[in-house]
Steps between C-alpha positions, in 0.01 A plus 500: 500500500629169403793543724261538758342154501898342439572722847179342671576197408850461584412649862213295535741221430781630728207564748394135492837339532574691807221422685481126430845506627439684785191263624712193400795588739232611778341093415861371540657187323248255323465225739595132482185325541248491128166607789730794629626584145126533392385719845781707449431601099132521580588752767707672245234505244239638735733762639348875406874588444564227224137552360556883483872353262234260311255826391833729418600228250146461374478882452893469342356279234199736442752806481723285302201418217422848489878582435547295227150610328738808453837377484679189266601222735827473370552899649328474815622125613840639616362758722348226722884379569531822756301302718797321543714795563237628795438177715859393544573880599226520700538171694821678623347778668193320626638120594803585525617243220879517335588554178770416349722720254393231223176585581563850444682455137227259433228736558716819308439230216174469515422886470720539276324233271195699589644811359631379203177276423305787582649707177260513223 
């Protein structure tokens, strides 16, 4: 069951990211001017889209507490690195974002530290 809450809380995570992006390019660049700068975050803040990214990390931490009530830290830390892996992939499909063959070998790295620090 413990893998459970590390699962909801890397989606609610992944979940989170995505949509903040996705409002932020539908706000467009941060203006120049400090009144416009504030206008445009407070927009962003009160958007239902960003708010709905605010509760899914709220409800990632709760997951995440209940996770490590069954869990050691130093196991279940690296599984939170595949968020990594899922918004980068992601962003391709649904913003249409490069990435790079670094990229790639960067992220093989990271699951593969996952799967070795995931050996008990």
């Amino acid at each position: 069951m413990a893998y459970i809450y590390i699962l909801a809380t890397i989606l609610l995570t992944v979940y989170g990211q995505l949509v903040i992006k996705w409002q932020v390019d539908l706000a467009g660049e941060l203006p120049p001017a400090f009144e416009s700068k504030i206008i445009y975050i407070l927009r962003l803040l009160f958007n239902p889209w960003v708010i709905s990214g605010f509760i899914s990390a709220f409800f990632a931490a709760i997951s995440w507490m209940i996770a490590l009530s069954k869990l050691p830290l130093s196991y279940a830390y690296p599984f939170t690195s595949l968020s990594f892996i899922f918004v980068p992939f992601i962003s391709v499909f649904v913003f249409k974002e490069a990435i790079s063959i670094q990229q790639i070998v960067g992220l093989f790295f990271v699951v593969l530290g996952v799967v070795i620090g995931s050996q008990r």
